[in-house]
N, C-alpha and C positions, 0 to 999 in steps of 0.2 A: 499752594500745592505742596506737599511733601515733602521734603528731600533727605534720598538717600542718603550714609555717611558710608564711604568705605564699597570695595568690590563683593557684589554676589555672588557667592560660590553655586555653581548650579547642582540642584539636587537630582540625587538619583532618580532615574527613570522606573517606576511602581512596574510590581509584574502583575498583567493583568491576562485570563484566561478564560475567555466567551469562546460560545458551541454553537452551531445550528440546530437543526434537527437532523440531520444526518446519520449520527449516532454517539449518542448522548451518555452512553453506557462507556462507552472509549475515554469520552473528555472526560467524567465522573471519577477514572479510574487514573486519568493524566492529575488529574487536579488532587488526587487522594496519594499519588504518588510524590508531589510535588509539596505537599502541606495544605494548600491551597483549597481558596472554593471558587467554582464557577461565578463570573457574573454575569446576573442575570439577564436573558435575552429575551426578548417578548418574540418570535417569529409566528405569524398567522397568514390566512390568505383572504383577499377579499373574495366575492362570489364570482368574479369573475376568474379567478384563477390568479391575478396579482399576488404577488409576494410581501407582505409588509412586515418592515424589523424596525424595532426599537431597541436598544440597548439601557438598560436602565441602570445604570450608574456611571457615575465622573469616571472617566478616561480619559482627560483633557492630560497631554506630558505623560501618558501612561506607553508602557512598551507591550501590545498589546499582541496575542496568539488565540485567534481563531482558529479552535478545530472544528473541519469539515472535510470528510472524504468525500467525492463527487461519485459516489457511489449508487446504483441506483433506486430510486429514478433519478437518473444523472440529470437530466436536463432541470429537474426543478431544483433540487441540490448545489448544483453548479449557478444557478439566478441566485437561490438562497445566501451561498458564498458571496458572489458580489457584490450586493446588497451588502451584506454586514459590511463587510470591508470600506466600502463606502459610504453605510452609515458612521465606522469608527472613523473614518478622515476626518467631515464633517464637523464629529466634536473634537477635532484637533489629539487623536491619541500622538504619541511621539513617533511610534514605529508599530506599522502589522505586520505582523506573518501570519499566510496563510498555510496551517497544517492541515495538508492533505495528505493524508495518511494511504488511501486510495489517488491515483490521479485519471479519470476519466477520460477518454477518449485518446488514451497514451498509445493503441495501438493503429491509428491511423497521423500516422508519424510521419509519412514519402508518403509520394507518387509512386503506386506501381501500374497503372492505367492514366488513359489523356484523360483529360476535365476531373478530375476529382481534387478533392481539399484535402489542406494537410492541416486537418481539424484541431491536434496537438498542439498546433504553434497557435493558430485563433485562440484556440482556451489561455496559451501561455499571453499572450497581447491583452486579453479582455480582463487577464486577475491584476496584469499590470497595470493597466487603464485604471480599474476601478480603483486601485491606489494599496495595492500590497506593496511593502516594499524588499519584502523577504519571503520564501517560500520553502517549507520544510514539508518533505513527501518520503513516500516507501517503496524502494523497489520498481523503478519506472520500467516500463514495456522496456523502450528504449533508450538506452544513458544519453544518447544526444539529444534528447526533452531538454537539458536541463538548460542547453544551448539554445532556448527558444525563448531564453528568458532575458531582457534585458537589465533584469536583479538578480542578487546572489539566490543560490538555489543550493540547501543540503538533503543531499540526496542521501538518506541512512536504507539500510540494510537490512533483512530479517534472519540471514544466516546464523548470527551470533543467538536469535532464539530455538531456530528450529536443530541444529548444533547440538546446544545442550540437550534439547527431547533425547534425540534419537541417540548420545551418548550416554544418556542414564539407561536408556533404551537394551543399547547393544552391551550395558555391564550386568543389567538385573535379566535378561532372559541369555537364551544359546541360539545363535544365530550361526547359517555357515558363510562361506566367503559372500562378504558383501560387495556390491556392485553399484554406483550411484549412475543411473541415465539420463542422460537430455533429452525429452521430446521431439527437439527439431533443433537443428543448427545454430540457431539466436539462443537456445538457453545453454550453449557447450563454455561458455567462459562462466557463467551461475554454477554450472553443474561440475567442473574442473576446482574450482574452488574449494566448492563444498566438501567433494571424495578427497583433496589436499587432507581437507580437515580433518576428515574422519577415519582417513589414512585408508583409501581402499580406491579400488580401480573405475574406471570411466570407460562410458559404451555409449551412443549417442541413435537417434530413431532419425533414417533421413525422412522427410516427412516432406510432402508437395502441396499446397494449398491448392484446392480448385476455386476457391469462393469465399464468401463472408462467412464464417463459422464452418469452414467445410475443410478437409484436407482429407490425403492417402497417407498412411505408412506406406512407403515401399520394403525398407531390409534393415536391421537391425549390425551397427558398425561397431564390433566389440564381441569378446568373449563373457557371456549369461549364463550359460548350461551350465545346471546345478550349483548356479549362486542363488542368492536373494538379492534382492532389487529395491533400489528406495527409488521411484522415477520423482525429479526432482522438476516445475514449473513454477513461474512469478504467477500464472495464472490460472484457475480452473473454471472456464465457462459454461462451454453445453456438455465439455466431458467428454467430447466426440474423438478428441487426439490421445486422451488420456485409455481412453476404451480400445481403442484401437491398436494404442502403444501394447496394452494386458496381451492383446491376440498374439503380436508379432514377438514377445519376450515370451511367452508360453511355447508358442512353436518353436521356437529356440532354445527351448527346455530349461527356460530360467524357475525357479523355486517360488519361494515365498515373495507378494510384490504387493509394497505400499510405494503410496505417493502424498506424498507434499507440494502446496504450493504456501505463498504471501497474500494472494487475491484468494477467495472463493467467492466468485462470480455467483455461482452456479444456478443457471437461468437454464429455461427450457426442460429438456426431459433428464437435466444433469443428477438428480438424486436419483430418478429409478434408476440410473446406467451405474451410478456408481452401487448400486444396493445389489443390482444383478449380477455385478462384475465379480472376481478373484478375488479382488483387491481387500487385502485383511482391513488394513486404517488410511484414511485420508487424512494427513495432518495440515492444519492450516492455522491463519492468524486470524486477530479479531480487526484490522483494518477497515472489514467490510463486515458491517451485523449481519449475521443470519434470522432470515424470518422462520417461525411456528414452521413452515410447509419445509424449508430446508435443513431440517433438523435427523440427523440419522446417527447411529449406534456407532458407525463407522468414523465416522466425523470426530476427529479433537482440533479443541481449540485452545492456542498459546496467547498469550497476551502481550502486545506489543508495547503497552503501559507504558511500563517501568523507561523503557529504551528509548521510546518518545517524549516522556519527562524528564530525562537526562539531557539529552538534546536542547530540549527548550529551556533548563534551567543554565547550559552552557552559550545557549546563544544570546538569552536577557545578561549573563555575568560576563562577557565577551571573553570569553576563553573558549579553548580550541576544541571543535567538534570533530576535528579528522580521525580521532581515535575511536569514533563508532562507526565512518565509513566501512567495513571490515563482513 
């Protein structure tokens, strides 16, 4: 046999950066950010609906970042995710992280009725199971998600993107006194932040859920009248809160009124509402791809790229990611 003379130095851990099908256009844009190219994943299904991944190259000691938003259709996306992750164990990578850009089912977080699940945390057990041992995500429903993790979890921000828009925004056109709103109660510390930033005041929608996708505006808690409005959400689903938010800021005599979210969801009857609605632009991220049918004139979209390759290139060099928390 062999013998070694002398101590091995152990070598750096390879940065390596596979995709699901999720959305392929995001990691394209991580990996083009980063210098890098994708490697390559075989992801197909069998006839029965089965999931099958192959990753086809050495990741054996590799420090390895799967992107995948569990974006919909969540449930196949989410198998797709665990699956890889667990394919990369298998051939011994050093370290996954799962980037989830989107995190699925983040808004069933508590208990707000008896016998229901707190789906968030199952999804948080099932990525750890399958052998992630890092998870870097955007703008969680909830920040205590990140508590459901028994691995480090960096939770980055999309403020420092949508910031800059709306700053180039408010120099190249004439806006009057700006106003930034919160939806509903849960987004007044997103939405507090934000008007910090952009130096302008805070008004909040109190808003009552009756159901899954259902809520009231009741009254509008701030001064609107004869400002513009940016309404500011992590999320835009069926557009039902958002549509309703337009009513209650119009009857209040607020001005010119866009909205931004991090997510666009936007399922159900969410683009006719937004196409019928006031609303000048919807500003959003690429987190979540837009299909053909969700495509509107209204719609921009910023790219979270750059901010997500940053991240991942400070978490394979082990220096400090706190300065994108922001």
């Amino acid at each position: 046999m062999p013998v070694f003379q002398g101590e091995r130095q152990p070598m750096p851990a390879e940065l390596v950066l596979t995709a699901g099908s999720a959305h392929p256009h995001l990691a394209q844009e991580i990996a083009d950010s980063l210098g890098t190219r994708l490697a390559e994943a075989e992801v197909s299904q069998f006839s029965d609906g089965e999931v099958f991944v192959q990753v086809n190259q050495n990741v054996r000691g590799a420090d390895v970042f799967v992107i995948q938003p569990t974006c919909p259709p969540v449930n196949q996306n989410l198998m797709e995710l665990l699956i890889m992750i667990d394919a990369l164990k298998r051939a011994s990578a050093f370290r996954i992280t799962a980037v989830i850009p989107y995190y699925g089912y983040a808004r069933q977080d508590r208990k707000v009725q008896p016998r229901v699940p707190i789906t968030a945390k199952l999804v948080a057990d099932l990525i750890t199971a399958a052998g992630a041992h890092r998870v870097l995500t955007m703008d969680l429903h909830a920040g205590q998600i990140q508590g459901f993790f028994n691995i480090p979890v960096d939770h980055l921000f999309a403020a420092p993107v949508l910031l800059q828009y709306f700053q180039q925004r408010l120099a190249q056109h004439a806006w009057g006194e700006l106003v930034v709103v919160a939806p509903d109660a849960g987004g007044v510390e997103r939405s507090r932040a934000f008007a910090k930033r952009l130096g302008t005041s805070l008004a909040i929608m109190d808003k009552r859920r009756t159901g899954a996708n259902e809520s009231k505006i009741m009254h509008v808690i701030g001064d609107v009248r004869d400002r513009d409005v940016i309404l500011l959400d992590d999320i835009i689903d069926t557009a039902g809160t958002i549509i309703q938010a337009v009513s209650a800021l119009r009857a209040e005599g607020a001005r010119r009124i866009l909205a931004s979210c991090t997510h666009p969801v936007l399922s159900g009857q969410a683009i006719e509402r937004l196409e019928g609605s006031v609303i000048e632009e919807v500003v959003v991220t690429n987190t979540i791809p837009l299909r053909e049918d969700q495509q509107s004139k209204k719609i921009t979209v910023l790219s979270v790229a750059p901010l997500l390759a940053e991240a991942i290139h400070r978490i394979h060099t082990e220096t400090s990611v706190s300065s994108l928390f922001v």
